[in-house]
N, C-alpha and C positions, 0 to 999 in steps of 0.2 A: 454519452451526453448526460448532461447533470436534468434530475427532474425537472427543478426549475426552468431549465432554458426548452425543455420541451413542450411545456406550460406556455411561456411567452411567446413560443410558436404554432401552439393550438389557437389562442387568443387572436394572435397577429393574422392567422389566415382566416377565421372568425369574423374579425373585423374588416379584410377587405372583402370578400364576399359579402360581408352587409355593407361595401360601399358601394360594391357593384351592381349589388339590387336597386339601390336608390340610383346610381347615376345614369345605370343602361337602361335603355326603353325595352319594352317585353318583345320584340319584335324589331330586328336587323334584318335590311336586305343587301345581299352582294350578289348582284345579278341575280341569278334566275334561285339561288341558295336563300334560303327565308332562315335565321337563326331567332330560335326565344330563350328568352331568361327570366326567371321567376322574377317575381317581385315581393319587396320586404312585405309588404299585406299577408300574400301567400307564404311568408316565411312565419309571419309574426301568429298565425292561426286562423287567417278567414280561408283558407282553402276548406278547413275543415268543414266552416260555418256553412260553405256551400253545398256539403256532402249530408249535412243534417237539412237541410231545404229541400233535398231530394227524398231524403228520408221521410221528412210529412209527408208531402206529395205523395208517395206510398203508403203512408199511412191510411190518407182517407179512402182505398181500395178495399173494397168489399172483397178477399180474395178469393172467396170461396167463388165469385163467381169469375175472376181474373184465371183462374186456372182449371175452369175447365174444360174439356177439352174439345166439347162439343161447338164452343165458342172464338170467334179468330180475330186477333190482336193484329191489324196492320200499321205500318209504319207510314207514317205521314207525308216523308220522301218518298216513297214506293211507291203511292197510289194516293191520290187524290180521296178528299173528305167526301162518305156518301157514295163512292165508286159505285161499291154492289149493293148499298142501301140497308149498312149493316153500323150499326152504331161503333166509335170506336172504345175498345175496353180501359186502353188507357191513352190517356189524356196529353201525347208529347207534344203539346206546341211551345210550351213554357220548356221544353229540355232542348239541350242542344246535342242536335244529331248530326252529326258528319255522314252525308252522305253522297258518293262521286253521282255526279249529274248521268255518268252512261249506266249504272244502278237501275234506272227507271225502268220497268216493269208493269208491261197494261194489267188492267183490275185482273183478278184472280176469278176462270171460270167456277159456275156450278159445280162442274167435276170438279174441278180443282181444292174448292173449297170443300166439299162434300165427302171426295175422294173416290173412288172405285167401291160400290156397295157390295161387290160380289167380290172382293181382292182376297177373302178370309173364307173363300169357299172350300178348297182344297182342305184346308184346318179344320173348316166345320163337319165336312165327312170323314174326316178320319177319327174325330172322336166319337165318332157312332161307334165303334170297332173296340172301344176302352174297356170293355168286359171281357176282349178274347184275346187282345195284343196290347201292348207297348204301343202309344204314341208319343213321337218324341219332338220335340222343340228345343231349340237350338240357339240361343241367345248371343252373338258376338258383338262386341264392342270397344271400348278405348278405355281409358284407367278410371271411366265415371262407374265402370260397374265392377272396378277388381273388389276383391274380399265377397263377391257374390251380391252385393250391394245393386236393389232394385230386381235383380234377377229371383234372390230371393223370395218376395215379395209377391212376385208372379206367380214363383212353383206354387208356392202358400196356397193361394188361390185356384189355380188348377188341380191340384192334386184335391183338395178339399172337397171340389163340384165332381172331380170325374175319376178321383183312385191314384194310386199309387204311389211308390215313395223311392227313397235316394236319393241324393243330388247329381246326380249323371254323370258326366264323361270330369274325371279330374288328371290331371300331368303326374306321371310317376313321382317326380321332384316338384314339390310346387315350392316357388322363391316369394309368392306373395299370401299369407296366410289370408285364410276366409271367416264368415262368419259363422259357417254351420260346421264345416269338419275340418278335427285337426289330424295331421296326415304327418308322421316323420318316416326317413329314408335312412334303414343302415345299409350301410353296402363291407360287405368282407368284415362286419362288426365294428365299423365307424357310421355313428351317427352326423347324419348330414346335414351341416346349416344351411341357409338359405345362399348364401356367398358359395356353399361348397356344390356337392351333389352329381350326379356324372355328366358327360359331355353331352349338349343338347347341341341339336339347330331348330334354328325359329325364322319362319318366312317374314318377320317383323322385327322389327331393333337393329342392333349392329349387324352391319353388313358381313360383318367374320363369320357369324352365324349360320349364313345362308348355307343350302348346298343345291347343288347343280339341277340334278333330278328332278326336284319340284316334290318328294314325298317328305311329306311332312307331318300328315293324316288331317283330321277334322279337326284339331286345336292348333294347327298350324307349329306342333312343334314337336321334337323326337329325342328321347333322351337315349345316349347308346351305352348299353350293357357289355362290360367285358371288351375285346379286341381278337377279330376275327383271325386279322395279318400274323399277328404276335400269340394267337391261340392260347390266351388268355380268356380265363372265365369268369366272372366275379358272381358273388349271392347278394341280391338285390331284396331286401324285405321294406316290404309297405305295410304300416299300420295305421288305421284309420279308426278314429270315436267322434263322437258329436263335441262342438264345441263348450254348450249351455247344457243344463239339465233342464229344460222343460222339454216336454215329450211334442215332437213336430215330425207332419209325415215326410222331412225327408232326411232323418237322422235311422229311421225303420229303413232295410232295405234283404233282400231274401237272395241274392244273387250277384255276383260282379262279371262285368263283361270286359273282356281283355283287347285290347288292338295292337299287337306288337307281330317282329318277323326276324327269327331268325331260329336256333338251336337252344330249347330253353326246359330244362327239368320245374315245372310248377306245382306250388303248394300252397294251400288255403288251410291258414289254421291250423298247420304241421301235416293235414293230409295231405298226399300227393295226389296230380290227376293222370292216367297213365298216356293218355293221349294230353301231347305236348301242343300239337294242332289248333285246340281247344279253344272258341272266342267265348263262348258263354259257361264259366263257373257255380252254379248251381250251390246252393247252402241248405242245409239239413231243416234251418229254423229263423223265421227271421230278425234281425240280430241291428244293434247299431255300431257294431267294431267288427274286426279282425282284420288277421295278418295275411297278407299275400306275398309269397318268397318265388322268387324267380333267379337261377342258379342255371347261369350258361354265358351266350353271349348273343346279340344282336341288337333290335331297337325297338322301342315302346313308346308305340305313338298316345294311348291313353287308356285310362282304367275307367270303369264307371259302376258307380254303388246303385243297381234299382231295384225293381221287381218285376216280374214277368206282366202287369198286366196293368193298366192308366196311364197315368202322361209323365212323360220323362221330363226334366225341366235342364240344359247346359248352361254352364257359365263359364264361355272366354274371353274373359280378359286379352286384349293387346295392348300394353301402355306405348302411349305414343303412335299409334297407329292411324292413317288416314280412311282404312280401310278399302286401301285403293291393293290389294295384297293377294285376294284371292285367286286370280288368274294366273299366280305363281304356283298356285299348292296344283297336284297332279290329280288331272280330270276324272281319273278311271278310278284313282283314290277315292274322292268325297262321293263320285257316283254312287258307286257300293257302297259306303258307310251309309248315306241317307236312304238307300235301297231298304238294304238290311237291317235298321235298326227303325224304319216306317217315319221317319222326319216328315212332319203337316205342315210344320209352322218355322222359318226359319228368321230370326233378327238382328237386322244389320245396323247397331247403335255408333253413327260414325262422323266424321265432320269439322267437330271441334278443332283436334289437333292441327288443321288448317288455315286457321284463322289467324292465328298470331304472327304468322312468319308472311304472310299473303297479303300486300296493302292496293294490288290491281283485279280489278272486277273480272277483268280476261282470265285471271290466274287461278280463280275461284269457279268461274265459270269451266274452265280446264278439269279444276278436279271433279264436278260435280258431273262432267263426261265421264271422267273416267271410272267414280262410282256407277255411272249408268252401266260402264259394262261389266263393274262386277256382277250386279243383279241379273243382267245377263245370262253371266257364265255360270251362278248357284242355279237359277232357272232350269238351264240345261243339264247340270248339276242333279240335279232332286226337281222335275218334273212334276210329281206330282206333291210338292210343298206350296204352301202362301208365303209370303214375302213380305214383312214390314220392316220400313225403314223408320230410323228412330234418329229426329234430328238433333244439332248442338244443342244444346241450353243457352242461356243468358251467359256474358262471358263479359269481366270488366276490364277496362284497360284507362289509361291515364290519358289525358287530353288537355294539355294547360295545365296540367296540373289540379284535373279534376276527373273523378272517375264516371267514366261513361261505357256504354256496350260496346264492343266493337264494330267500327263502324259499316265492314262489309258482314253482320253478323246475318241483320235481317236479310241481306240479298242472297248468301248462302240459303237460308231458311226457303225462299222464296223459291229457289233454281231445283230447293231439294223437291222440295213437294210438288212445281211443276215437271218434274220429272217422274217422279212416285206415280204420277197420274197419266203420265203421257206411258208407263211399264205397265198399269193397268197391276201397279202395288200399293198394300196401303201405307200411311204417313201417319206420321204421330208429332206434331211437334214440342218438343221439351220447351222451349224459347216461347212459344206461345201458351202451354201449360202453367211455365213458371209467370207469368204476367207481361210478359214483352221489355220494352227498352226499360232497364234498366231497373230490373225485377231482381235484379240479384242482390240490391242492396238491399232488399226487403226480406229477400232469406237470408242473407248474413247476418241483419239482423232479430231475427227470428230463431238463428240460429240452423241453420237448413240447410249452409253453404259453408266453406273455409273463408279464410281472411284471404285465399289468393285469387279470388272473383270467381272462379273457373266450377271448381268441386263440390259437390252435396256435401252435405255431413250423413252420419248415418241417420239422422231422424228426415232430414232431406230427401234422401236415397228412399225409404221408406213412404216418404209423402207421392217421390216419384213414382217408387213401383205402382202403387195405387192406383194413380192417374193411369198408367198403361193399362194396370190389370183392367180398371173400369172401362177403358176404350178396346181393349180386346176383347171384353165378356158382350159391350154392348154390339160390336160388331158380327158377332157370330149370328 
C-alpha cells in the first residue's frame, strides 16, 4: 500500500475516535456490564492537569515526617477520622479512593499499631554472639530488592555496628546482575550469559522449572552441574570482584561457603581441597575476588562470600513471586541451613505481586492466609530466628484514566500487619513509610520510583533500605 493511503487511514481512524469521544458519554450501561470511554478533555491533556493537582497535594508534605516509620498513615475508607486518636499524615478526602464497602476494617489495636516489642528478641541475642560466630540474616523478596537493592543498605549498616563482611549466599549462575558483586560462569570454557548458564529449578516462576522433591536449598533454586544418567562431568568456574571501587565491608570477605550435593573435585584459586564433602572453604587472606571451579557432576544450591565472625547480610530475589512458596522448598533442607549457618533474623519482603491480578477483598484476604502460613513454616523452620515482614509499597494503577494506588492496596497492608501481630512478628510497612495513598507520585517525582508506579529507583531503594535499617536498629 502506497504511503499516502496509509496516512489517510491513520488520519481517518484519528478522526473517528475523536468523534467518538465527543458523541459517547464516559459511562454506558448494558445491564449489569458498566462500559467507559475517555473523553476529548482527557484526550486533549487535562488528564494530565489532574496528575499535576496530585502532585502539589504532595508537595505540601513535610516528608521527612510522612515516612517515618514510627508514624501510621490510615486510609480514610478503612477507618474512620480520630479512630485511635492519631492525626492523619496524609490528607485523602480531596483524592478519590475506591475502596469495596466489605474492605472495612475496625480501628487498628495498640498492638497492632505498635506491633510485638519483643518480636526482634531472637535477633537481639544472637548478636551478642558477633565476636565468636556468624550471624546471619536472611532477606527474601519480589523484584523490589533484585540487584541487592535496599538489602544492601541494611548489610551496610549491620555489618558497620557489629562486624563482618561478604555479601552472603549468591546462585552459582546469577541471570540478574547486582550492585555489589560481579560474578561470571564458565562452564567447559564457555562463558555464560545471563539467557545461557546451566539447567536450574526454581520453586518460583515457570512452572517447567519446578521439581518434585521440594530441594531447592535457601534461595529457592538449584542449578545442575554435568549429568549423572549420561556420566557426564562438566568444570563449572565461578569468579567473583566487587562491583565499584570504593572500599565497603561487603566486597572484604576471608572465606566461601559452599551448599551443593553430589560428586565434585573443588578448587579455590587453582588450589584443590581434598575433602570434596567440604561446606566451608577457608582463604589464606582476606580478599575481594576469586575463582571457585567445581569439576564433576551434581547440584548447587548456593555460594556465599563472608567471614567467620558478625553478621551475614542474603539477598533473594524472586521476581514475581507472592511469597506464598516456601512450603514448597524441603523442611529438613532450610531446617539445617538456618541451623548451621545461626540465622537470627529472617525477611519476608512480599505482597505486591498480588495486587494487580486481585480486584476481590476475598481474594486478597486468601493470600494474606496463605503468607500466614508461610511464616509458620520458616518459624518452624529456624526456631530460633525473628521474623519481619516487609509490606507492598505504594503501587499506581489507572482509574478513569487517572492515576491512583490500587484500590485493595491499603486493605492488603492492613490484613498484613494484622496478621504480623496476631504471629507475634514484626511489620514494617513500605506503603506507609513511602507516605500512603498515592505517595508514589511524589517519588516518581523526586525521582525514587520508575515511570511504571510500582519500582524504587536505586536512590529510592536506598531511601528504603534506611527506613528499615532505622526501624530495625530502633527495635532491637
Amino acid at each position: 500500500m502506497k504511503p499516502s493511503r496509509i496516512a489517510i487511514l491513520i488520519w481517518c481512524a484519528i478522526a473517528l475516535l475523536g468523534l467518538m469521544c465527543v458523541v459517547l458519554p464516559e459511562r454506558m450501561h448494558i445491564g449489569q456490564l458498566t462500559l467507559r470511554w475517555t473523553t476529548i478533555g482527557n484526550v486533549l491533556g487535562n488528564q494530565d492537569k489532574g496528575l499535576k493537582i496530585q502532585d502539589e497535594r504532595l508537595d505540601s508534605l513535610d516528608f521527612e515526617e510522612v515516612r517515618s516509620p514510627g508514624r501510621t498513615q490510615y486510609n480514610a475508607d478503612l477507618e474512620p477520622s480520630g479512630a485511635t486518636g492519631r492525626p492523619h499524615l496524609l490528607d485523602t478526602s480531596e483524592t478519590k479512593v475506591i475502596s469495596p464497602s466489605s474492605c472495612v476494617l475496625p480501628p487498628l489495636s495498640v498492638e497492632e499499631v505498635q506491633g510485638d516489642s519483643d518480636a526482634l528478641s531472637a535477633f537481639r541475642q544472637g548478636l551478642e554472639e558477633v565476636n565468636r560466630r556468624t550471624v546471619r540474616v536472611v532477606h527474601y523478596g519480589d523484584s523490589q530488592i533484585e540487584e541487592d537493592r535496599m538489602t544492601q543498605t541494611l548489610r551496610r549498616h549491620l555489618q558497620a555496628l557489629y562486624g563482618g563482611g561478604g555479601v552472603g549466599m549468591l546462585p552459582l549462575h546469577q541471570t540478574i546482575p547486582t550492585r555489589t558483586i560481579k560474578q561470571t560462569l564458565t562452564i567447559n570454557g564457555i562463558r555464560q550469559t545471563s539467557q545461557q548458564g546451566p539447567r536450574r529449578h526454581l520453586v518460583y516462576g515457570p512452572k517447567a522449572q519446578r521439581r518434585e522433591d521440594g530441594v531447592y536449598g535457601a534461595m529457592g533454586q538449584v542449578a545442575i552441574i554435568g549429568d549423572t544418567a549420561l556420566q557426564r562431568q562438566d568444570s563449572a568456574v565461578l569468579h567473583v570482584e566487587p562491583m565499584g571501587k570504593k572500599p565497603h565491608s561487603e566486597t572484604y570477605f576471608n572465606r566461601l561457603r559452599l551448599w551443593a550435593k553430589g560428586d565434585f573435585r573443588c578448587y579455590v584459586n587453582g588450589q584443590p581441597f581434598i575433602d570434596s564433602s567440604a561446606t566451608i572453604l577457608p582463604l589464606a587472606d582476606s580478599t575481594t575476588s576469586c575463582d571457585l571451579a567445581l569439576v564433576g557432576c551434581g547440584e548447587v544450591y548456593a555460594v556465599s562470600l563472608e567471614t567467620e565472625k558478625g553478621v551475614i547480610v542474603d539477598n533473594v530475589p524472586m521476581r514475581g513471586c507472592t511469597g506464598t512458596i516456601f512450603t514448597d522448598i524441603d523442611s529438613t533442607q532450610l531446617a539445617t541451613f538456618y541451623r548451621e549457618t545461626n540465622t537470627r533474623l529472617i525477611i519476608m519482603q512480599f505482597g505486591g505481586n498480588a495486587i494487580p491480578f486481585n480486584e476481590q477483598p476475598s481474594t486478597i484476604a486468601g493470600t494474606v492466609q496463605s503468607l500466614r502460613k508461610q511464616v509458620r513454616y520458616l518459624r518452624q523452620c529456624a526456631p530460633e530466628a525473628s521474623i519481619i515482614f516487609v509490606g507492598p509499597g505504594d503501587m499506581l494503577t489507572l482509574i478513569d484514566g487517572e492515576a491512583t494506588t490500587y484500590p485493595l492496596l491499603p486493605y492488603m497492608d492492613r490484613l498484613l500487619r494484622k496478621m504480623a501481630a496476631e504471629e507475634h512478628i514484626a511489620y514494617f510497612s513500605l506503603y506507609e513509610m513511602m507516605g500512603g495513598q498515592e505517595s508514589m507520585l511524589r517519588w516518581q517525582k523526586n525521582g525514587w520510583a520508575g515511570s511504571d508506579g510500582v519500582h524504587f529507583t536505586r536512590r529510592g531503594a536506598e531511601i528504603a533500605g534506611e527506613k528499615l535499617s532505622e526501624y530495625i536498629l530502633k527495635t532491637l
